[in-house]
C-alpha beads as a LAMMPS data file, in Angstrom:
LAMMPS data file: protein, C-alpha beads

198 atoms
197 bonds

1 atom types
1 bond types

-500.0 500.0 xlo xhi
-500.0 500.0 ylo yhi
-500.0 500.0 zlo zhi

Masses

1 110.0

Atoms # bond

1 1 1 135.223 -254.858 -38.227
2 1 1 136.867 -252.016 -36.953
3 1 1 135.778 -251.880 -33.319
4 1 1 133.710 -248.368 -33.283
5 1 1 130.342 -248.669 -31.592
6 1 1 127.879 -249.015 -33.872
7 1 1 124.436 -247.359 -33.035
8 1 1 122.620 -248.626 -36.738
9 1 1 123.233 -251.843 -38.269
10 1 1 125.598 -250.580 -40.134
11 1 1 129.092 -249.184 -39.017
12 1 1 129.860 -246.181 -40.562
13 1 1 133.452 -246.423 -40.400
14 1 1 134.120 -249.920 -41.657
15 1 1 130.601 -250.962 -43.418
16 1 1 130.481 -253.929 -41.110
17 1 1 126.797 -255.891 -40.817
18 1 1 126.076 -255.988 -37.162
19 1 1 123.330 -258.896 -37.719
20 1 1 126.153 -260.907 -38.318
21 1 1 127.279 -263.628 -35.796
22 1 1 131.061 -262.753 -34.841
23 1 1 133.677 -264.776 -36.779
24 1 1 135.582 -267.672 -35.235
25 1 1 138.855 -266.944 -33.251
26 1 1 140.685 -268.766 -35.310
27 1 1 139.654 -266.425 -38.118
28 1 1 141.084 -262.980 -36.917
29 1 1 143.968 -264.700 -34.905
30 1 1 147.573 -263.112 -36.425
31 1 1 149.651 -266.252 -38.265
32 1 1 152.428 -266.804 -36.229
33 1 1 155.953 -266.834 -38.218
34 1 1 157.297 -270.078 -38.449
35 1 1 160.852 -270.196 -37.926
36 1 1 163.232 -270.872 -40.103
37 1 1 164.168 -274.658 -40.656
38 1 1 168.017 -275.486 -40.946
39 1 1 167.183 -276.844 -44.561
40 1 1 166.200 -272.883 -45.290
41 1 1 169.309 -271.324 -43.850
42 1 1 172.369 -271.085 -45.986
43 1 1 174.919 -272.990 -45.544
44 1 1 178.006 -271.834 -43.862
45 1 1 181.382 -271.462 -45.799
46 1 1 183.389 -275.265 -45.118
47 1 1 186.528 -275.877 -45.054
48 1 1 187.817 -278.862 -47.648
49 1 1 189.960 -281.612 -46.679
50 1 1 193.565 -280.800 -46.625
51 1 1 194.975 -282.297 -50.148
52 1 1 198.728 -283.452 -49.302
53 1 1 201.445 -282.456 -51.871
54 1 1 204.774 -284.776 -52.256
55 1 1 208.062 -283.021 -52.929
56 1 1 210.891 -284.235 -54.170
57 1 1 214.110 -284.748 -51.980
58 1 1 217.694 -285.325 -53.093
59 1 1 219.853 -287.398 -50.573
60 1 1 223.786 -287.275 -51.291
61 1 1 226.224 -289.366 -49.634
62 1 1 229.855 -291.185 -50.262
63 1 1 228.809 -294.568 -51.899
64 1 1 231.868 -296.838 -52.003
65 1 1 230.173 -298.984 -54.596
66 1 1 230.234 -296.313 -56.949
67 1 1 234.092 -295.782 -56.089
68 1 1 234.959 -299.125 -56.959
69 1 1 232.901 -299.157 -60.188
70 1 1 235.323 -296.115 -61.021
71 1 1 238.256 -297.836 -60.107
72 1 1 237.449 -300.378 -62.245
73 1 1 236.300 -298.550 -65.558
74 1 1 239.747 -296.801 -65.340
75 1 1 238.152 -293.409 -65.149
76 1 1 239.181 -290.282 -66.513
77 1 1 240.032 -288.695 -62.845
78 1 1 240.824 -292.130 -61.237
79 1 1 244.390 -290.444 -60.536
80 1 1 243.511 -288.006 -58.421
81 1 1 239.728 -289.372 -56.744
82 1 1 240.252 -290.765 -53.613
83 1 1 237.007 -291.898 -51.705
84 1 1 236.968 -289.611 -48.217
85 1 1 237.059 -290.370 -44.869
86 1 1 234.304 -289.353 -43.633
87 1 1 231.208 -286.873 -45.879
88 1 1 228.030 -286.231 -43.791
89 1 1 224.861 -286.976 -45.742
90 1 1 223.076 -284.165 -47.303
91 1 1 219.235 -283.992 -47.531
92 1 1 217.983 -281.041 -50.170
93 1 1 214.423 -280.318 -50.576
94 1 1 213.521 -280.012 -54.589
95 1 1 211.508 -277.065 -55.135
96 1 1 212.184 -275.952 -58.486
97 1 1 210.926 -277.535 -61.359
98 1 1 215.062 -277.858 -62.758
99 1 1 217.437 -278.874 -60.837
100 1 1 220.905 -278.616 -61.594
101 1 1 223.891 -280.808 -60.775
102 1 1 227.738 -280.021 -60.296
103 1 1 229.942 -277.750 -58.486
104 1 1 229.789 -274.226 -57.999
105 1 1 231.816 -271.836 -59.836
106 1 1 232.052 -268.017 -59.401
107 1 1 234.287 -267.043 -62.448
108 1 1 231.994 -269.361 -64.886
109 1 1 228.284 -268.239 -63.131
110 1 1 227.745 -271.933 -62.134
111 1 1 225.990 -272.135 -58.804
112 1 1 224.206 -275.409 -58.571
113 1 1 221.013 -276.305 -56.580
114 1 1 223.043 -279.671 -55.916
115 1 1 226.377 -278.447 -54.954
116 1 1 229.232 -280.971 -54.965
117 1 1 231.724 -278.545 -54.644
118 1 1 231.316 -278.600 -50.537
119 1 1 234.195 -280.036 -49.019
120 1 1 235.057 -282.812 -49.234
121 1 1 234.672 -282.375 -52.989
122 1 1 234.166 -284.578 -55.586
123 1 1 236.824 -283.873 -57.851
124 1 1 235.339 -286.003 -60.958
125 1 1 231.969 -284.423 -60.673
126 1 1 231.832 -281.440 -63.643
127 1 1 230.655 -278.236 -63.108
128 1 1 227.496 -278.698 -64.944
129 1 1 227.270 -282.095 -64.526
130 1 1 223.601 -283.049 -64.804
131 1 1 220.463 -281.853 -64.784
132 1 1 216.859 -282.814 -63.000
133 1 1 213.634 -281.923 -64.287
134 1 1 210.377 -282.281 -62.207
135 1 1 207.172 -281.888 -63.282
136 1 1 204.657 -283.084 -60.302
137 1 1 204.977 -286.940 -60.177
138 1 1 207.603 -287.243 -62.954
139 1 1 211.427 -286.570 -63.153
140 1 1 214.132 -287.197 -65.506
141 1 1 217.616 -286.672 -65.607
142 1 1 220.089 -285.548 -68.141
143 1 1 223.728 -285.629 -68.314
144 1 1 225.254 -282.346 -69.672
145 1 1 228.136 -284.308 -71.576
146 1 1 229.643 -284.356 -68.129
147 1 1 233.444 -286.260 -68.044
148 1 1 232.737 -289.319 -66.184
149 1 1 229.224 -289.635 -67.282
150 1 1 226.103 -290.464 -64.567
151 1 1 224.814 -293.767 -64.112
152 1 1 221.666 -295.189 -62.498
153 1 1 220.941 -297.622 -59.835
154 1 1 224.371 -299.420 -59.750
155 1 1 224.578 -299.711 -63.968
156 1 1 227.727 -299.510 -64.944
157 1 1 226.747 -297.894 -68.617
158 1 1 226.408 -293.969 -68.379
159 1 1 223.310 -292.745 -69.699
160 1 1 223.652 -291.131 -73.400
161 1 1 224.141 -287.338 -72.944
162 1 1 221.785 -284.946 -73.763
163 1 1 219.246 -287.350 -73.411
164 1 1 216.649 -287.369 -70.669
165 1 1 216.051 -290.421 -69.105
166 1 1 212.702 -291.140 -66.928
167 1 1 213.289 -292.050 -62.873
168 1 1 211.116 -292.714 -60.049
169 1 1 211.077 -292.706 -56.442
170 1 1 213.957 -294.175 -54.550
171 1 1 216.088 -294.486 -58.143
172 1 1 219.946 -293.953 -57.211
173 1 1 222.089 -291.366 -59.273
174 1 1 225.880 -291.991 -59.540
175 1 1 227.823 -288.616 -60.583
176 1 1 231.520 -288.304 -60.198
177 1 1 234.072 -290.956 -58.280
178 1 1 232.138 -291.282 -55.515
179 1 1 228.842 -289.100 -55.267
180 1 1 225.481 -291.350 -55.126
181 1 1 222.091 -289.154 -55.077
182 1 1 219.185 -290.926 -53.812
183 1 1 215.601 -289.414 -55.155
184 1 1 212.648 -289.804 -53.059
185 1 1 209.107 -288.225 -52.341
186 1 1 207.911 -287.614 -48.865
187 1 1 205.135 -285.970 -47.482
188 1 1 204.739 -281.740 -47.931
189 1 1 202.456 -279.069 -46.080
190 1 1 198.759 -280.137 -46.790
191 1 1 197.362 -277.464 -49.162
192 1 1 193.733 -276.477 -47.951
193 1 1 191.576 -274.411 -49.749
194 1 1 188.662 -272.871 -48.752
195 1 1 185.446 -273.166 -50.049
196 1 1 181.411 -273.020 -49.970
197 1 1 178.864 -276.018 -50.565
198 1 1 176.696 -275.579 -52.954

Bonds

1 1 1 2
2 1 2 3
3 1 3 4
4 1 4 5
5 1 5 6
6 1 6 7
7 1 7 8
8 1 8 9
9 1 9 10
10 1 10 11
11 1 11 12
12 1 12 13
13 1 13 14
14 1 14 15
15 1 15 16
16 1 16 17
17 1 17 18
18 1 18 19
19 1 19 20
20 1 20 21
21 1 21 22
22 1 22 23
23 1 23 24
24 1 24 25
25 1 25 26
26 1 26 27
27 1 27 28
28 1 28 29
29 1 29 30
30 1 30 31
31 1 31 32
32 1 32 33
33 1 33 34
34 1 34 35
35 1 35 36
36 1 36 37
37 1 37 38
38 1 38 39
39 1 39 40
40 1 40 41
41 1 41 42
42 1 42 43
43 1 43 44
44 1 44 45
45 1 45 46
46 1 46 47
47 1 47 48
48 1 48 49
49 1 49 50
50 1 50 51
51 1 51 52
52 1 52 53
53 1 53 54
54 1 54 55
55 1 55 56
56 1 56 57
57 1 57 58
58 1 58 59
59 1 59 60
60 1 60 61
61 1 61 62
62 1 62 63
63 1 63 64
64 1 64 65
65 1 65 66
66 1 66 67
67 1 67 68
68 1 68 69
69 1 69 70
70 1 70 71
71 1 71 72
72 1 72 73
73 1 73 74
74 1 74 75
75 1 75 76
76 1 76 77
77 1 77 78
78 1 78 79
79 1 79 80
80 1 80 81
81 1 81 82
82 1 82 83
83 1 83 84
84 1 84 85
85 1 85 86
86 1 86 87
87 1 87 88
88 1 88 89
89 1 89 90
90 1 90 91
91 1 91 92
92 1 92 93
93 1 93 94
94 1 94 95
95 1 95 96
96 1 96 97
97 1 97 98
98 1 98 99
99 1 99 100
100 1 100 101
101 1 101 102
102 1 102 103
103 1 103 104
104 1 104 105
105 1 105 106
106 1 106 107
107 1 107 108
108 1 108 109
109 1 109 110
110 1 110 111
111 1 111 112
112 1 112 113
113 1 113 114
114 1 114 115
115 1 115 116
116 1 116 117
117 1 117 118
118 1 118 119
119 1 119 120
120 1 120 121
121 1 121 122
122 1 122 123
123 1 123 124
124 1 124 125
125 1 125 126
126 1 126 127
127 1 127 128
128 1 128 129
129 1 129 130
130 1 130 131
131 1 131 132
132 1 132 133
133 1 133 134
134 1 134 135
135 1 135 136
136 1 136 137
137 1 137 138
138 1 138 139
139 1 139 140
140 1 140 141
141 1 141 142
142 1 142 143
143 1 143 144
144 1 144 145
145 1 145 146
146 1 146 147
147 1 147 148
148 1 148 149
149 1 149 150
150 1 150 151
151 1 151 152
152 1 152 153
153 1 153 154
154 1 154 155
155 1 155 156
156 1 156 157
157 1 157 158
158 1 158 159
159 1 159 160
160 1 160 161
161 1 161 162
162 1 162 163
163 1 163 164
164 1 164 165
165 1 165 166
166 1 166 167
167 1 167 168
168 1 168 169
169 1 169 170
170 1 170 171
171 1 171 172
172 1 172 173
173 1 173 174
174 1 174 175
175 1 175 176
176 1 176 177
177 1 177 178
178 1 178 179
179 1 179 180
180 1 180 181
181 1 181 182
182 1 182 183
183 1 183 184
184 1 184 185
185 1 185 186
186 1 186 187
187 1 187 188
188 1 188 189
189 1 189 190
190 1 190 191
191 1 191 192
192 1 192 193
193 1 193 194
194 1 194 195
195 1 195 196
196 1 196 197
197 1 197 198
């Protein structure tokens, strides 16, 4: 029904039967549009929980244990160690996945992430003393076929050179007359990532 007036019974215009009762409101009413439910929008981008990462710290310190155990193996350098009077401890931050133990050396390219050549030296450590590997959750350590050997958590037996030997967190490493490196995990910077729900 297009609204025209209608002199016949007929409209002209539309075709619409003028005999006919009018239809119900609800009929011709326009259909409202329903809004949009929460369920129907998308869901915005979330943020996931922050997943913590460990990393791997080396401690270094003067252990007089360990210069007593070389006093009494009758070490190589025992003539010319002497245990020092005072040697701040040292906290180094293991990033890489090899780590390398000794004392730095222009003229032979050594330079060590775990320099022992910082005064007061440890003159029975060897320039490429040892190595660490780290691979996430695991770490080893291997001697280099250093002079006086490395030793773990207070054994007096060196380790077999060449030979990588599992450790874990807290494990002690003796190098040199004196030198005790403590290996530990703490905490690192959460890594969050970014993502949408599905």
């Amino acid at each position: 029904m297009c609204g025209a007036p209608v002199e016949d019974r007929f409209c002209e215009g539309c075709g619409h039967d003028s005999a006919l009762p009018p239809p119900p409101r609800w009929a011709t009413a326009p259909t409202a549009a329903m809004p949009e439910t929460q369920a129907d929008q998308p869901a915005p981008p979330r943020e996931t929980a922050a997943q913590p990462t460990a990393i791997w710290v080396a401690t270094i310190r003067a252990d007089r244990s360990q210069y007593g155990r070389m006093l009494a193996q009758q070490g190589p350098d025992i003539g010319r160690v002497e245990f020092p009077a005072f040697y701040p401890e040292r906290r180094i931050p293991l990033r890489a996945p090899n780590i390398l133990i000794g004392k730095r050396s222009l003229s032979q390219g050594v330079d060590p992430e775990i320099d022992l050549s910082i005064a007061p030296a440890d003159l029975a450590v060897s320039r490429s003393h040892a190595i660490l590997h780290l691979d996430g959750a695991k770490a080893t350590i291997t001697d280099l076929g250093s002079t006086n050997g490395t030793c773990i958590n207070d054994s007096p037996t060196p380790i077999p050179a060449k030979t990588p030997v599992p450790l874990q967190d807290g494990d002690r490493i003796h190098v040199g007359g004196w030198t005790t490196i403590t290996l530990s995990t703490e905490p690192g910077v959460p890594d969050i990532t970014s993502g949408t729900s599905m």
